[in-house]
N, C-alpha and C positions, 0 to 999 in steps of 0.2 A: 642463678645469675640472670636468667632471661626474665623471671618475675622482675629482680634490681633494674633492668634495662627499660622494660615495661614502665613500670612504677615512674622512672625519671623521666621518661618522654612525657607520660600522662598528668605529674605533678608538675616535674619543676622544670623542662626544659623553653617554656616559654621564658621564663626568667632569667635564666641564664643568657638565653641570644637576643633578650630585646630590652635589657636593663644597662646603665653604666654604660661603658666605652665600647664593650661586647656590640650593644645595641645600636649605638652610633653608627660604629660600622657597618651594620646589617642595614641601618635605614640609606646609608649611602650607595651601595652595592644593588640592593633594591632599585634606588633612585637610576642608576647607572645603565642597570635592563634597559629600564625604557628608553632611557637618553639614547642609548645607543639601536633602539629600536624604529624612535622615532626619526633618525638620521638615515636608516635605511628607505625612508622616503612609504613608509608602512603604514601609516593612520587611515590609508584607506582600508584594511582589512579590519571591517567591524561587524563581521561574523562573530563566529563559534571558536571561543578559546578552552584550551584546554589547560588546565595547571597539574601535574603529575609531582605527588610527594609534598602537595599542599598544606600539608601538616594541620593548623591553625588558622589561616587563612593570612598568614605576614603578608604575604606580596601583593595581596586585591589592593590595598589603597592604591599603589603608587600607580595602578595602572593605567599606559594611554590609551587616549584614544575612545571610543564607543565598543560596543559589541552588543552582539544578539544574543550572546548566552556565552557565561564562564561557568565551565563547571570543573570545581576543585576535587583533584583523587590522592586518596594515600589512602597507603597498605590497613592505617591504622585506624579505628573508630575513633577520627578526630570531632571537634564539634562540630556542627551542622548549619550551613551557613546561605540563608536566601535573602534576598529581595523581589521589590513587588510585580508579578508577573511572572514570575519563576526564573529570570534571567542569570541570577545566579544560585548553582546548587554544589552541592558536595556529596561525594559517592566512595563507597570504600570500594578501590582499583588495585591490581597489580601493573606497576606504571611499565612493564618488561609482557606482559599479556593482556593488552588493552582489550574490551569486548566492543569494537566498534569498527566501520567497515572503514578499507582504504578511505585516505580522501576525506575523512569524516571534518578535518578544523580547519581553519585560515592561521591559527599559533597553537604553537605547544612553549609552554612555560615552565622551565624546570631550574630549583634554588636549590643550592648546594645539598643535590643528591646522589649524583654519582658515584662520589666520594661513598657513600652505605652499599651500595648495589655487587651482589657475587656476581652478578650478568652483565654489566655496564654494556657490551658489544650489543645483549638482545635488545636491551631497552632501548639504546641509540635506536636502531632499526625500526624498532616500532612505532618510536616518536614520529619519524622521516615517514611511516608507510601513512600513518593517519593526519599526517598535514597534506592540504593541498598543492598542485602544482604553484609554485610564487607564495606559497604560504611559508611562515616565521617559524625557526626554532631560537628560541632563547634558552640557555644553557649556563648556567653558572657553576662555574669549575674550582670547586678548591684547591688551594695548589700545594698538598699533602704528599710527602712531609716536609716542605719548604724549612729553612733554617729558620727565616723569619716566621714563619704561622706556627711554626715547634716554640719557639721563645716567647711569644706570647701566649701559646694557650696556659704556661706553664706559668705565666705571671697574670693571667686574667681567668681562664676557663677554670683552673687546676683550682682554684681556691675557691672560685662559687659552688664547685662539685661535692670539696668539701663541707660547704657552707649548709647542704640541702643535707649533708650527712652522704652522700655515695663516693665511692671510690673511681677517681677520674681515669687513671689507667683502666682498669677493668674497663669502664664503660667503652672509653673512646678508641682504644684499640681492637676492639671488635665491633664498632662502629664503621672507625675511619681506613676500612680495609682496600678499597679500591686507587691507586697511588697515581700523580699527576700525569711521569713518563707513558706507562701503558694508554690513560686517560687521553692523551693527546695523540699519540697512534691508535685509537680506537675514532675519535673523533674524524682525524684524516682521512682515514679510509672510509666511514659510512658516509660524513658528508662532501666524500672527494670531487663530487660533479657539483655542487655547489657554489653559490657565493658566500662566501666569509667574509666575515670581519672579528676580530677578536683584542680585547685589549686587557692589560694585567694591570693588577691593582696592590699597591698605593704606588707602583713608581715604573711606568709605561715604560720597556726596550731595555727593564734589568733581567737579567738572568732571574728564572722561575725561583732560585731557593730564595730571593731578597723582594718577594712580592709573595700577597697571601689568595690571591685568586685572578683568576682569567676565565673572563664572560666573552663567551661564544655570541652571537645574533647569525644565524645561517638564515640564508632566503632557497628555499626548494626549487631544483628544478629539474622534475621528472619528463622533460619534451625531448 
């Protein structure tokens, strides 16, 4: 099964989350980071970003703002990804044992990864230890196993999985192991001296099972 798990991340899962109505959503969610990045009054921070669990590189387009270097990490030997002057690169990381000193970014940029993470409390932490004082965490939370994101993966995901020939349960239930409840008291408590702002998506101030994600924007503040 872990070859099957392999195999679909390195084949087909580009396809699946950036094709069709799948993909729609993904480029709005995306879009919605920043929006809500840029409303924390942040486009001055054009440092050093971090992307943890960058897969493919989905989220570099939408990005605001300037920086002096993004550099994209996942677990996995995803594709490799520069521009000119080396500003942006990609490194295979464990996004939960970062190798870089406190203080190291002005953002840390993370798309619905939490949701795969057996550690989700380490990683929180270590996000927060390698941002700077006033520096951004971006956090996209999926909101697993909402009624609404269960009803549609099973009329949108469930058929492309077939489609690639893998069996959708198997995959995604040993995927999608880390659940909203815990997610959002883990959240509270790491970035409880913080500012928040957070908002759910497709329908602000419903109850989490009738929305399919809620994106974090934290601003650090270690004083």
């Amino acid at each position: 099964m872990e070859d099957s798990r392999e195999a679909f991340f390195k084949n087909c899962y580009m396809e699946v989350v950036n094709k069709g109505c799948i993909g729609l959503v993904s480029g709005i969610l995306h879009k919605k980071i920043e929006k809500m990045f840029r409303k924390m009054g942040s486009l001055s921070l054009s440092g050093k970003i971090i992307e943890v669990g960058a897969g493919q590189g989905q989220h570099f387009q939408y990005v605001a703002g300037g920086f002096d270097q993004y550099l994209e990490t996942d677990i996995r030997n995803t594709q490799s990804h520069s521009i000119p002057g080396g500003k942006r690169r990609f490194v295979i990381a464990d996004c939960t044992d970062l190798k870089f000193p406190d203080d190291s970014f002005d953002r840390v940029i993370a798309t619905c990864l939490l949701v795969h993470l057996t550690d989700p409390e380490k990683a929180l932490k270590e996000w927060r230890r390698v941002t700077i004082d006033q520096g951004v965490v971006s956090i996209w939370v999926a909101l697993e196993p909402s009624i609404l994101l269960r009803v549609l993966q099973k009329l949108t995901t469930k058929r492309k999985y077939s489609k690639f020939g893998f069996k959708y349960e198997s995959i995604h239930y040993r995927e999608h192991i880390s659940h909203y409840p815990r997610m959002r008291m883990l959240l509270q408590e790491v970035f409880g001296k913080d500012f928040v702002t957070k908002q759910r998506f497709p329908f602000r101030g419903l109850w989490w099972h009738l929305n399919l994600v809620e994106i974090w924007s934290i601003r650090v503040s270690k004083k």
